[in-house]
MDAnalysis code that builds the backbone (N, CA, C; Angstrom):
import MDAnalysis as mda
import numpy as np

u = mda.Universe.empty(522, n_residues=174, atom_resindex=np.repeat(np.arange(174), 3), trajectory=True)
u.add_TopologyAttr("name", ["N", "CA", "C"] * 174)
u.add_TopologyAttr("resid", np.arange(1, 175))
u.add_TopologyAttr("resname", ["UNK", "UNK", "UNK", "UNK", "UNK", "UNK", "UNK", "UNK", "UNK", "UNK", "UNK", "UNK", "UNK", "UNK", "UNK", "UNK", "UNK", "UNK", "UNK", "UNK", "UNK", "UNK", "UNK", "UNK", "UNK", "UNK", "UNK", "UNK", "UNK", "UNK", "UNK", "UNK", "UNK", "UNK", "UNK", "UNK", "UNK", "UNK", "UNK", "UNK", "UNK", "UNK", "UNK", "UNK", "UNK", "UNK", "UNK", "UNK", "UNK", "UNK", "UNK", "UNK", "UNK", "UNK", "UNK", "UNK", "UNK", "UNK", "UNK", "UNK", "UNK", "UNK", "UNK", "UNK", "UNK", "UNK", "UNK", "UNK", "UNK", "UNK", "UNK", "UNK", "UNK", "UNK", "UNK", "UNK", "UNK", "UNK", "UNK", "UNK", "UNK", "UNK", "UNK", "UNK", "UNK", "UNK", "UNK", "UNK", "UNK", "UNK", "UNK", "UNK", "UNK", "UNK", "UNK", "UNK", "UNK", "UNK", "UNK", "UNK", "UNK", "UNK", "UNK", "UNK", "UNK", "UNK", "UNK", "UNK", "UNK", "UNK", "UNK", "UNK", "UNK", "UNK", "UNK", "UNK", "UNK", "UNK", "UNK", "UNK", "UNK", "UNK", "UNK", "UNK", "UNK", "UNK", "UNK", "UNK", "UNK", "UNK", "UNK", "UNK", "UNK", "UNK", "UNK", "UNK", "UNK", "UNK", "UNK", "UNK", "UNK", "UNK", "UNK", "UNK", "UNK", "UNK", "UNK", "UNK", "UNK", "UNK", "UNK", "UNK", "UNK", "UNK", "UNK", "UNK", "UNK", "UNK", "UNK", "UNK", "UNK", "UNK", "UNK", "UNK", "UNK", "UNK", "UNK", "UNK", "UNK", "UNK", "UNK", "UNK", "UNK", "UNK"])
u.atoms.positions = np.array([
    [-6.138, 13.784, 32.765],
    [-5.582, 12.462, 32.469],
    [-5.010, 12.461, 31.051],
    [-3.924, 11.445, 30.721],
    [-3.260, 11.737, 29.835],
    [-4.345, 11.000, 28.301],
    [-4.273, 11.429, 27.652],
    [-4.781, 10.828, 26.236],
    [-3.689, 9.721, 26.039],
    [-4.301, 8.143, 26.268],
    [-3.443, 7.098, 26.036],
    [-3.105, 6.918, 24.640],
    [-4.073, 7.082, 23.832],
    [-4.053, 6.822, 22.214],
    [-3.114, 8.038, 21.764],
    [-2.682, 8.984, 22.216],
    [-1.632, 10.425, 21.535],
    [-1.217, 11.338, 22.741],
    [-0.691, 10.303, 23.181],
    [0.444, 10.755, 24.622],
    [1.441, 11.930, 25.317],
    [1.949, 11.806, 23.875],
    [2.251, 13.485, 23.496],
    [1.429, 14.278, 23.055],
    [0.568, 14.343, 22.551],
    [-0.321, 14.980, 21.213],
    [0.037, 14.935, 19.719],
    [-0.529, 15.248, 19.040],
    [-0.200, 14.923, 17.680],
    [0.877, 15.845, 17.342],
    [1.167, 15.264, 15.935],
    [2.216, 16.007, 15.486],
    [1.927, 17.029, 14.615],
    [2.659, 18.109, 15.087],
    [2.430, 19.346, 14.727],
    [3.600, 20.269, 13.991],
    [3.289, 21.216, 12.915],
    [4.675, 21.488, 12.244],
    [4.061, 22.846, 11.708],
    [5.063, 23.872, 11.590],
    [4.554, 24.656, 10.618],
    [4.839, 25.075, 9.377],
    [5.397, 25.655, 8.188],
    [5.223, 25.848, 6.962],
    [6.887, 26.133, 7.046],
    [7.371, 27.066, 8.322],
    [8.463, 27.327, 8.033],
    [9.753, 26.090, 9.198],
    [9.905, 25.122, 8.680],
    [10.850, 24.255, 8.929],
    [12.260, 24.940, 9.009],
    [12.840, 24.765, 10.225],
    [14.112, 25.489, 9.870],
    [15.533, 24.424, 9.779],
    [16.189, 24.750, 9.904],
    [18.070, 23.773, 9.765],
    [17.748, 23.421, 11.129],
    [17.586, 24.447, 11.846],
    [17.672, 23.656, 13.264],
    [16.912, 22.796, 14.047],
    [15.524, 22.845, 13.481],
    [14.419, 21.975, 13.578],
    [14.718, 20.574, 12.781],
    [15.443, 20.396, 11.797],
    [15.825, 19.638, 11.267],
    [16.849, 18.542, 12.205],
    [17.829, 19.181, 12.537],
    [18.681, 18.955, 13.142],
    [18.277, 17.938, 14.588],
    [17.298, 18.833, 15.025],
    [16.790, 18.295, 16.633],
    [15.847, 16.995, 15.956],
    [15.483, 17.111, 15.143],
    [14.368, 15.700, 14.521],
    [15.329, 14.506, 14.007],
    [16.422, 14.576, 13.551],
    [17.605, 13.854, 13.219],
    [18.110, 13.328, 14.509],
    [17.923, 13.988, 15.545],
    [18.744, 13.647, 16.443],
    [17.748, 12.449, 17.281],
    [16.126, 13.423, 17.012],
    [15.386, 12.285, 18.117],
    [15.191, 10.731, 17.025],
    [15.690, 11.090, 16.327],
    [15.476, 9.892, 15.014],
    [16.614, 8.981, 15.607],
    [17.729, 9.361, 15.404],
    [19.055, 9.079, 16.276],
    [19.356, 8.734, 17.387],
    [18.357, 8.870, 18.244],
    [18.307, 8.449, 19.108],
    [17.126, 7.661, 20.046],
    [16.226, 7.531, 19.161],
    [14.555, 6.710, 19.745],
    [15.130, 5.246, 19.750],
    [16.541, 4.548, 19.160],
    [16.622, 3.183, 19.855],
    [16.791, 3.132, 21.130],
    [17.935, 3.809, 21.626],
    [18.264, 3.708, 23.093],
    [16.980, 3.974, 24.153],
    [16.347, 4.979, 23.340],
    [15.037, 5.453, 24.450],
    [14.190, 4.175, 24.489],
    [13.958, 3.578, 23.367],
    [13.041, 2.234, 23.357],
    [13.354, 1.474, 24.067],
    [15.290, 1.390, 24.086],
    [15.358, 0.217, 24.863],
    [15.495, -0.058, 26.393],
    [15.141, 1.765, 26.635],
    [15.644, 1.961, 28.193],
    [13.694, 1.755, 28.348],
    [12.770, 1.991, 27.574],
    [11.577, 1.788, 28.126],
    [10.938, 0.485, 27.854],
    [11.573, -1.135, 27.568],
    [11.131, -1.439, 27.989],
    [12.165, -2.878, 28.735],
    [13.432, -2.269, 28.710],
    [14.168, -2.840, 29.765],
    [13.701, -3.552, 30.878],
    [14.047, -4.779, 31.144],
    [13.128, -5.462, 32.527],
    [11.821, -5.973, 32.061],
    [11.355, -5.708, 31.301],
    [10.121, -6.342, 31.228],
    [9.934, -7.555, 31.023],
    [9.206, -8.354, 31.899],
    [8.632, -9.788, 31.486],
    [8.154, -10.082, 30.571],
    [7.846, -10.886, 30.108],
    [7.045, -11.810, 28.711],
    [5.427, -11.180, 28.733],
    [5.083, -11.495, 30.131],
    [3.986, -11.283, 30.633],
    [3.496, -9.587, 30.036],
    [4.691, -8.325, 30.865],
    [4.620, -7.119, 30.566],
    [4.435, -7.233, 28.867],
    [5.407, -7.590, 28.470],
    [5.205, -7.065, 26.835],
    [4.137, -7.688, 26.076],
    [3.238, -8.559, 26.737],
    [1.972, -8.654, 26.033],
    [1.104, -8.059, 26.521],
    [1.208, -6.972, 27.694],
    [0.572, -6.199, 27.874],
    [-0.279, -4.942, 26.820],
    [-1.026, -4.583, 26.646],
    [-1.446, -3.530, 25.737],
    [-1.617, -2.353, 26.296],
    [-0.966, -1.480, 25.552],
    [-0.445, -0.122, 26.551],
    [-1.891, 0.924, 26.316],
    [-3.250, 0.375, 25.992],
    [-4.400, 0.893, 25.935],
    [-5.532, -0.058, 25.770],
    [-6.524, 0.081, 26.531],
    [-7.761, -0.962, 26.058],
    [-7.595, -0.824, 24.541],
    [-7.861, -2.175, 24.136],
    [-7.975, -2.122, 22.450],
    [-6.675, -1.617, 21.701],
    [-5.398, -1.341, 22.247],
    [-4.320, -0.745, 21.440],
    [-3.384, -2.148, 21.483],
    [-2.438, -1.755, 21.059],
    [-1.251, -2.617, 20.306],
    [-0.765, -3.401, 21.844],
    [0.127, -4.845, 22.131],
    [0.627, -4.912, 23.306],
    [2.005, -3.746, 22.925],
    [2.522, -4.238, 24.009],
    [4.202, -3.411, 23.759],
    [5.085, -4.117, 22.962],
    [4.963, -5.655, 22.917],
    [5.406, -6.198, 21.851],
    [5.580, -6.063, 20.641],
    [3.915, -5.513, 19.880],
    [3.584, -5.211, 18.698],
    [4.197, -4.018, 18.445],
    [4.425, -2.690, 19.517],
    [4.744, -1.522, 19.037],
    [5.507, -1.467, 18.599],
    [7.007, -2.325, 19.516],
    [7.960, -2.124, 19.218],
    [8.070, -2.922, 17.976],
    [7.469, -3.609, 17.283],
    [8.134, -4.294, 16.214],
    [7.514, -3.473, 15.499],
    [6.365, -2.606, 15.415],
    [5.983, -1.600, 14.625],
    [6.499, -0.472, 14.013],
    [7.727, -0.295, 15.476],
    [8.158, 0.620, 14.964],
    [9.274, 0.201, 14.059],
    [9.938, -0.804, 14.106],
    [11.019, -1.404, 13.551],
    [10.294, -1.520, 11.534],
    [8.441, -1.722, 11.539],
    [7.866, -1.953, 10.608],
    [7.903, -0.749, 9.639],
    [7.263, 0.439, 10.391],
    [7.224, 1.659, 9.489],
    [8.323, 2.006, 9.866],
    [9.438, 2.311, 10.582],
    [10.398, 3.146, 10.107],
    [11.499, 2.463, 8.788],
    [11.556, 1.146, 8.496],
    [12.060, 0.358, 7.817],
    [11.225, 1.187, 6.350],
    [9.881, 0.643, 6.349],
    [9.318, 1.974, 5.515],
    [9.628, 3.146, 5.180],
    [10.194, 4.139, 6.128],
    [10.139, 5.369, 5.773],
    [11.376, 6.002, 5.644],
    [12.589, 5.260, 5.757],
    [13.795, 5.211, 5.502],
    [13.593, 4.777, 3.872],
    [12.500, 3.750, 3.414],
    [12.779, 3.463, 1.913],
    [12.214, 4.676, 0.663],
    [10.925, 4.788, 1.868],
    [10.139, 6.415, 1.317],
    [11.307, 7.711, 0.767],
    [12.306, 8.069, 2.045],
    [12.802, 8.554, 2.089],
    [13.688, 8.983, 0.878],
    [14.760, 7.829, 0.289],
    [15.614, 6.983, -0.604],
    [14.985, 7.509, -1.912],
    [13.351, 7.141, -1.407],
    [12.979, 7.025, -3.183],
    [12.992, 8.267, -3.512],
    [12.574, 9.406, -2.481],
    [12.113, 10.688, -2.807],
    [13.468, 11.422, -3.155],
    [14.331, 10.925, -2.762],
    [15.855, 11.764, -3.213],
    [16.241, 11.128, -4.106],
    [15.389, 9.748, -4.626],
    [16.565, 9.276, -6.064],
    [15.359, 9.401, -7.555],
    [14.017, 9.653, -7.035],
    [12.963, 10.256, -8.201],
    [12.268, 11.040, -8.122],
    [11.401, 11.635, -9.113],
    [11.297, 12.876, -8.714],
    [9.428, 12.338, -8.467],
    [9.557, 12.966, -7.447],
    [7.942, 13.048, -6.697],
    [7.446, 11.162, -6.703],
    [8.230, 10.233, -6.392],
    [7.473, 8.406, -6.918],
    [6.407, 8.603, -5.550],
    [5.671, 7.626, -6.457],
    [4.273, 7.512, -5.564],
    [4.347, 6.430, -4.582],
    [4.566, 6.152, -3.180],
    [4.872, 5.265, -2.548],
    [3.890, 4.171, -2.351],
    [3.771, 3.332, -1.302],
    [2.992, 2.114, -1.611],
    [2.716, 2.077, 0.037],
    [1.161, 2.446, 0.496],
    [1.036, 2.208, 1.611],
    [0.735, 0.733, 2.457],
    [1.092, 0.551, 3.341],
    [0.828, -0.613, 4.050],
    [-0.231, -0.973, 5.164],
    [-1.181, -1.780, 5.354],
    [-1.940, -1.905, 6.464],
    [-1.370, -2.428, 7.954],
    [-0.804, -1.201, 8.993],
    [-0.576, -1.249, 9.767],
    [-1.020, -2.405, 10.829],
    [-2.009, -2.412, 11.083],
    [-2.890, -3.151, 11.419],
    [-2.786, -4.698, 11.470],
    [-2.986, -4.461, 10.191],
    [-2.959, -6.354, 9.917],
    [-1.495, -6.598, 10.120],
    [-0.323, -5.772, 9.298],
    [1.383, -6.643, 9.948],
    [1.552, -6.250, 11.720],
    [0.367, -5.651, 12.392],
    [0.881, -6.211, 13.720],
    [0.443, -7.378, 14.301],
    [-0.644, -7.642, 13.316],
    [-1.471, -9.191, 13.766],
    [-0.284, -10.232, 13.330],
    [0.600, -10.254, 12.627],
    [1.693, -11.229, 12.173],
    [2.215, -11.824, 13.171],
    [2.118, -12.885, 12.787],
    [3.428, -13.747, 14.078],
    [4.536, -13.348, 14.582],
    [5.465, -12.396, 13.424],
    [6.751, -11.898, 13.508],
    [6.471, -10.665, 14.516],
    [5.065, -9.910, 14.629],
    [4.856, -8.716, 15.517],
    [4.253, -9.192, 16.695],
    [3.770, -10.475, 16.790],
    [2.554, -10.956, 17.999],
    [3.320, -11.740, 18.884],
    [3.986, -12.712, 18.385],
    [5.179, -13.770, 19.280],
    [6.677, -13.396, 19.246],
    [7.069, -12.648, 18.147],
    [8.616, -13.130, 18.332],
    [9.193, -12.201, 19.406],
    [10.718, -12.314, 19.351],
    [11.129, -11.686, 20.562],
    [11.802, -10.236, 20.139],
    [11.586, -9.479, 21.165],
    [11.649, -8.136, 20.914],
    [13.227, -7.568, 20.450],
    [13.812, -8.143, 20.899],
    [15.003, -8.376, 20.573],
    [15.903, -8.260, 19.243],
    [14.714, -9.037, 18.552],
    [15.308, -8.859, 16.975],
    [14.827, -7.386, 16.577],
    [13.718, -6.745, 16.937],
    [13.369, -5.067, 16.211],
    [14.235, -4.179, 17.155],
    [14.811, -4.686, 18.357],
    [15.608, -3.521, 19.018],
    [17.036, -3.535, 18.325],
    [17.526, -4.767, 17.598],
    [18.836, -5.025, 16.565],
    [18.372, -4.434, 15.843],
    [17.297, -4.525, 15.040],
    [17.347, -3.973, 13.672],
    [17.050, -2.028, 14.147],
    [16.638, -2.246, 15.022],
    [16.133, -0.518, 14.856],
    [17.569, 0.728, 15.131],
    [18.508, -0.405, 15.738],
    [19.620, 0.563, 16.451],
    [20.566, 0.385, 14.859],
    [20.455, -0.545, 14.038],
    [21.494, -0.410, 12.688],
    [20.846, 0.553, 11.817],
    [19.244, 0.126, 11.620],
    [18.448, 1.023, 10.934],
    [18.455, 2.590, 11.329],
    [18.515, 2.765, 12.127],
    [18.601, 4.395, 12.711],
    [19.751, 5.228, 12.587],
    [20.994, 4.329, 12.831],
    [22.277, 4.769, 12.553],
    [22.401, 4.901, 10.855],
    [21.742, 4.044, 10.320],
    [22.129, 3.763, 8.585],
    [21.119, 5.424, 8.138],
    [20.138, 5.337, 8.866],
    [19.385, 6.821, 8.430],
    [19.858, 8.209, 8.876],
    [20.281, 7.620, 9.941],
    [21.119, 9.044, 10.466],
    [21.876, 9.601, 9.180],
    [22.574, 8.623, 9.356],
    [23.904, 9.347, 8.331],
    [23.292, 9.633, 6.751],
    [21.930, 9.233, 6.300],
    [21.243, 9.765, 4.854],
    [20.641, 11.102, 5.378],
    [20.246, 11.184, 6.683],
    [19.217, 12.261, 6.958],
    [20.797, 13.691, 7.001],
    [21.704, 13.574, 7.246],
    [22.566, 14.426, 7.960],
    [23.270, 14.712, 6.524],
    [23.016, 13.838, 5.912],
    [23.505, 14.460, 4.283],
    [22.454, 15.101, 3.061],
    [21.045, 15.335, 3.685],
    [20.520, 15.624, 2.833],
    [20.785, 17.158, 2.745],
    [20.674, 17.881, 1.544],
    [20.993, 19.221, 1.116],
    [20.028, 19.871, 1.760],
    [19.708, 21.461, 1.946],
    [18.610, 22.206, 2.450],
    [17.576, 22.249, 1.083],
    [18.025, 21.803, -0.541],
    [16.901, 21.856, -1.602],
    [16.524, 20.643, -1.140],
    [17.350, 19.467, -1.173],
    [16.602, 18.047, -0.832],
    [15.706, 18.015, 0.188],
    [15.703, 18.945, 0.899],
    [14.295, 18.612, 2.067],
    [13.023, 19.096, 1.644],
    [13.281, 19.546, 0.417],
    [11.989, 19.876, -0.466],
    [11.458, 19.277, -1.350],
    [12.085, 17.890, -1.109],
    [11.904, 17.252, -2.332],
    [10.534, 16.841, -1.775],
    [9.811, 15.307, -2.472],
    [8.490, 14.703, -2.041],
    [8.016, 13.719, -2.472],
    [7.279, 12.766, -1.992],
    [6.918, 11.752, -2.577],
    [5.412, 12.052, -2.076],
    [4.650, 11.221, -2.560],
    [2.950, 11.189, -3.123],
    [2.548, 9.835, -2.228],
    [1.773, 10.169, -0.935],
    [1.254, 9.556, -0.664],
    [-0.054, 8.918, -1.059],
    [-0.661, 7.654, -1.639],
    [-1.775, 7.696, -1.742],
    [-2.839, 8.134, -0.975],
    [-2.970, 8.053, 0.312],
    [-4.119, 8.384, 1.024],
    [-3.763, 9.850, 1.748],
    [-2.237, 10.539, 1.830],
    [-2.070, 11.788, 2.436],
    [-1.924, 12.949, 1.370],
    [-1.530, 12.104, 0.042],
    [-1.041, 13.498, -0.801],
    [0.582, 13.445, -0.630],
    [0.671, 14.776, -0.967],
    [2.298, 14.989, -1.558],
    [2.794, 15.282, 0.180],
    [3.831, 14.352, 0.663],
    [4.909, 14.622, 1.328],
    [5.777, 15.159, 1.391],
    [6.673, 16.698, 1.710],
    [7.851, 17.042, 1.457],
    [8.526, 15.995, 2.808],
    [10.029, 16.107, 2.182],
    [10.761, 15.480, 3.217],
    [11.484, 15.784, 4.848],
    [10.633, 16.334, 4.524],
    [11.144, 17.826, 6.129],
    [9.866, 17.632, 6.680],
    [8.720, 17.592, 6.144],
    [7.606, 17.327, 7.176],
    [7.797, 15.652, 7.519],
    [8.069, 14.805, 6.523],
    [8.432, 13.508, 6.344],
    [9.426, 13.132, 8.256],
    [10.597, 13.891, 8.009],
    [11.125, 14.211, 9.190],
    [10.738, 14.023, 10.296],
    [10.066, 15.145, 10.514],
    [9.170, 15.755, 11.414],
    [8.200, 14.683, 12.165],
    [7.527, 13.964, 10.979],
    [6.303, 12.826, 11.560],
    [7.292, 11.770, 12.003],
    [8.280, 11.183, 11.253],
    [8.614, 10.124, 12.006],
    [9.622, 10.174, 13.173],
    [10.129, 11.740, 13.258],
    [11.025, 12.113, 14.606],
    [9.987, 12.009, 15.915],
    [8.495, 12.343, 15.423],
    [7.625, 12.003, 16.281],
    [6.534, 10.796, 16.645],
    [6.828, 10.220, 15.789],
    [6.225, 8.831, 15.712],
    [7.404, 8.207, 16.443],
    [8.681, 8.308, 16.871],
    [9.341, 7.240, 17.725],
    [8.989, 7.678, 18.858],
    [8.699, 9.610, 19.572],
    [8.542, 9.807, 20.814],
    [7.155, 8.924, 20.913],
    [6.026, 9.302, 19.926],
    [4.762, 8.824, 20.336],
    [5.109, 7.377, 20.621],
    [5.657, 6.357, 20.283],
    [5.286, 5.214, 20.596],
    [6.123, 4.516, 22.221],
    [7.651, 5.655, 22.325],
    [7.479, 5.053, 23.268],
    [7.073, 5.840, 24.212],
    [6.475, 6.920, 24.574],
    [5.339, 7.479, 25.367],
    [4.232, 6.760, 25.570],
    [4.111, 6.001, 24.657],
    [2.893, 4.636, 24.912],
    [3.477, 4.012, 25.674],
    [4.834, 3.547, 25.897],
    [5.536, 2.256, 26.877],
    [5.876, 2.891, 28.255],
    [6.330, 4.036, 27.963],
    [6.841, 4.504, 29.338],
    [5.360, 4.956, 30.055],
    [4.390, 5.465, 29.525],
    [3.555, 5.947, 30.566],
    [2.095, 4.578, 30.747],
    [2.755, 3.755, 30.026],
    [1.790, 2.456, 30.710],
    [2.664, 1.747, 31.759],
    [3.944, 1.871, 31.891],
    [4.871, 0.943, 32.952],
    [4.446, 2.559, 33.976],
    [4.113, 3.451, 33.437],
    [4.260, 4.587, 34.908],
    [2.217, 4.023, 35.808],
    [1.913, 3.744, 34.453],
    [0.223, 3.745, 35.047],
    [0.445, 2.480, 36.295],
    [0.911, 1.430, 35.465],
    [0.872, -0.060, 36.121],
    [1.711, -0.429, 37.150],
    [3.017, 0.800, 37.512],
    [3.853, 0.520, 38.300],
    [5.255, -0.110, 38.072],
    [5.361, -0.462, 36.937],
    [6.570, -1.236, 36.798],
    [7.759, -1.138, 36.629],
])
C-alpha cells in the first residue's frame, strides 16, 4: 500500500547534480501548475475539503500550500543570487494552512497565482549560471542550502503534493 504521507517517497539527490538534472527539475517546476490543475479538475466543494490522509491537509489547503511555500522559495531563491549566503526566515507551515485564505477561499485564486508564479521562476531558474547553482542560503533549522539541491526539493515538493490529490481521487473513486 502506498505511503499516503510521502507518495512518491522522499526526496532524494546526490552530491553530483548535473545540467541535465537541472534542466528536468526546471521543467517539473514548469510545469506542476497544469498537473495541479488537471488533478483537481471537477472537484466539488465537498471533494476539496476532503483530506487526502487521516489527519493531513484537505486538498484545499494543499493547493494553497503550495501556492504558500513556493511563493517562498522563489524569494529564497532571489536572495541567494543577490547575497552572499542571507539567512532566510522560516515559516510555520502548519498554522498558514489553518488561515482562512488556506481553509475557505477558493482554489482558484492559488491555481492563478501558481501558473504566473511558475512561469516568473521558470525564466530566473533557466538563467541561473552553472557557478550560481552553488550559491546558498542558511536555513535556520536545515543549515546551508545550495541552490541546486534547493531545485531539486521544490521540483519535488510540487510532484509530492499533487501525488497526494491524484492518488486520494484514485483511492475514493473520483
Amino acid at each position: 500500500m502506498d505511503d499516503l504521507r510521502f507518495p512518491i517517497g522522499r526526496f532524494e539527490w546526490t552530491e553530483d547534480i548535473t545540467k541535465d538534472q537541472r534542466l528536468r527539475w526546471i521543467e517539473d517546476i514548469e510545469s506542476a501548475p497544469a498537473q495541479l490543475r488537471a488533478a483537481v479538475e471537477g472537484l466539488t466543494e465537498q471533494q476539496l475539503n476532503e483530506p487526502y490522509r487521516p489527519g493531513g491537509w484537505t486538498v484545499r489547503q494543499v493547493v494553497h500550500h503550495l501556492a504558500d511555500s513556493h511563493m517562498n522559495s522563489l524569494i529564497r531563491f532571489k536572495l541567494a543570487l543577490t547575497e552572499d549566503q542571507p539567512t532566510i526566515k522560516p515559516y510555520d507551515e502548519a498554522a498558514w494552512a489553518e488561515l482562512t485564505d488556506s481553509k475557505d477561499a477558493p482554489i482558484a485564486l492559488s491555481l492563478t497565482l501558481l501558473d504566473q508564479l511558475h512561469t516568473r521562476w521558470g525564466v530566473l531558474l533557466r538563467s541561473v549560471s552553472d557557478e550560481q547553482w552553488q550559491r546558498s542560503f542558511v536555513h535556520p533549522d536545515s543549515g546551508v542550502v545550495r541552490l541546486d539541491v534547493n531545485l531539486g526539493t521544490y521540483a519535488w515538493h510540487g510532484r509530492h503534493h499533487i501525488a497526494h490529490i491524484t492518488r486520494l481521487r484514485d483511492r475514493m473513486g473520483w
